[in-house]
C-alpha positions as CSV (number, residue, x, y, z in Angstrom):
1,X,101.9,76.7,98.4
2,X,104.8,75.8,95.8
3,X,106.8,73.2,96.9
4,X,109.8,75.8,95.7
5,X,108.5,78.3,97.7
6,X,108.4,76.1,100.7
7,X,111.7,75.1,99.9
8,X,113.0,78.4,99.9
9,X,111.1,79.8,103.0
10,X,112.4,77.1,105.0
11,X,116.0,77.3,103.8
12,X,116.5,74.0,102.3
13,X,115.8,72.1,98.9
14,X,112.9,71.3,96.6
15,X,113.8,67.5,96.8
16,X,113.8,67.8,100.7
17,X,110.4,69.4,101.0
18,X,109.4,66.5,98.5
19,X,110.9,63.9,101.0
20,X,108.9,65.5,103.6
21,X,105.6,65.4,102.0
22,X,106.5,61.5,101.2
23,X,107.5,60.7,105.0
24,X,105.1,59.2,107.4
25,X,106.6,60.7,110.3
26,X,108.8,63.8,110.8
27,X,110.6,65.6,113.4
28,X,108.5,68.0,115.7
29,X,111.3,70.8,115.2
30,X,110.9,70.4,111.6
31,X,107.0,70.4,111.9
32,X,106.7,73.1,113.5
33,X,108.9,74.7,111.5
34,X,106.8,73.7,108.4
35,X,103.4,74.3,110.5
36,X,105.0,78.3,110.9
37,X,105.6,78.5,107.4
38,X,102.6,77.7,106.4
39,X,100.4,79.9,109.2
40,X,99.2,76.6,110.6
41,X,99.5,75.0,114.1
42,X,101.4,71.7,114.1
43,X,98.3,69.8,115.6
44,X,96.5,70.7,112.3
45,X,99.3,69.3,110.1
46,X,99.1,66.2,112.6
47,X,94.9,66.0,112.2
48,X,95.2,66.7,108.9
49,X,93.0,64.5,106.3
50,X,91.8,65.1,102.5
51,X,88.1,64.8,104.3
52,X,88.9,67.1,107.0
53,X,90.5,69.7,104.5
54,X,87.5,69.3,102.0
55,X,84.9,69.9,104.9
56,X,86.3,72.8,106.6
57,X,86.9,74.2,103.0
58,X,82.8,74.0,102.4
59,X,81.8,75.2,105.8
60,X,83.9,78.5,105.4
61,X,83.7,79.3,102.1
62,X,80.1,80.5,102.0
63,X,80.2,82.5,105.3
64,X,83.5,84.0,104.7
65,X,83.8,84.2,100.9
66,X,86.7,82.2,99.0
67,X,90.3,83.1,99.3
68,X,89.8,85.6,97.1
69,X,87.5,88.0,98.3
70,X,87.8,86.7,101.8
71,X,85.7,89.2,104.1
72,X,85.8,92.1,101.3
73,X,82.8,93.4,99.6
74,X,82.6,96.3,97.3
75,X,81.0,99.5,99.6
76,X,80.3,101.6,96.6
77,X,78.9,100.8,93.2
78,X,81.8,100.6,90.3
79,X,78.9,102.1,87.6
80,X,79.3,106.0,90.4
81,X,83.4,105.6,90.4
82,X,82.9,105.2,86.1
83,X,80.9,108.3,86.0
84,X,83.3,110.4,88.7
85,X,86.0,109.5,87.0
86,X,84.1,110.6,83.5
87,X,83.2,113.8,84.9
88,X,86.5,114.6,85.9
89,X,88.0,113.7,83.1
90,X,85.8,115.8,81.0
91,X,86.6,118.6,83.4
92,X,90.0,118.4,82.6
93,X,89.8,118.3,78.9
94,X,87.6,121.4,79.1
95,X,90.5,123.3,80.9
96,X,92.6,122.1,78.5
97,X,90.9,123.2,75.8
98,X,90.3,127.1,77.6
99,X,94.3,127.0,78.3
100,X,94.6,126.3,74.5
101,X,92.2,129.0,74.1
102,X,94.1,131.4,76.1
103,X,97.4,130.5,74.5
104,X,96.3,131.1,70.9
105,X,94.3,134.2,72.1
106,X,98.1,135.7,73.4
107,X,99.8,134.9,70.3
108,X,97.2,136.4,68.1
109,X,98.0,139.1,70.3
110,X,101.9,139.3,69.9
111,X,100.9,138.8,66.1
112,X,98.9,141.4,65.5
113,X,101.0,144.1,67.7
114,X,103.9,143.1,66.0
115,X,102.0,143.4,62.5
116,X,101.0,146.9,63.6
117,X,104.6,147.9,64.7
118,X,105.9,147.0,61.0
119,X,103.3,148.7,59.1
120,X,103.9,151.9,61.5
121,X,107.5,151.3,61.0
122,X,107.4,150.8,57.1
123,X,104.9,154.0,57.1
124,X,107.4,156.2,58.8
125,X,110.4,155.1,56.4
126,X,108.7,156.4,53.8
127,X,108.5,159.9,55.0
């Protein structure tokens, strides 16, 4: 976690989280404070060591996954969701296309009846 966003989630400065960080000791309040912020109980931020982090870090990280795909594997294959989403999409096209069919079908329609409708119209004005 940013240092800022430390700051800001306990209400106080960038500078003063900075001061914390430096300090050897700090007040219990104020640690577990910190310790809430950061999800952690304030006897790990007491244990805490580089070795300590590093270890746990190795331990975990093969049986759990990193902290980015922590617990989550895929339960389908990606290549099926391509070829569903291929299919429908070709689905929709074709009903695109049959609407577009249907539409020029009906004006050809209108076209040709009003065609008729003018030649019967310019036949009777001759008589």
């Amino acid at each position: 976690m940013k240092q800022e966003t430390l700051a800001e989630e306990l209400g106080i400065s960038q500078q003063s989280v900075s001061h914390i960080e430096k300090s050897e000791t700090l007040e219990n309040k104020k640690l577990e404070e910190v310790a809430k912020v950061l999800g952690v109980t304030s006897e790990t931020i007491k244990n805490f060591s580089e070795e300590n982090g590093i270890n746990y870090f190795n331990d975990n990280s093969a049986s759990q996954g990193n902290s980015f795909n922590q617990g989550m594997y895929a339960t389908f294959n990606p290549l099926d969701k391509l070829v569903e989403a291929y299919e429908e999409n070709k689905k929709l096209y074709e009903r695109l296309v049959q609407a577009e069919r249907d539409k020029l079908s009906y004006l050809e329609g209108l076209i040709k009846k009003n065609w008729i409708s003018l030649k019967f119209k310019s036949l009777l004005d001759r008589f």
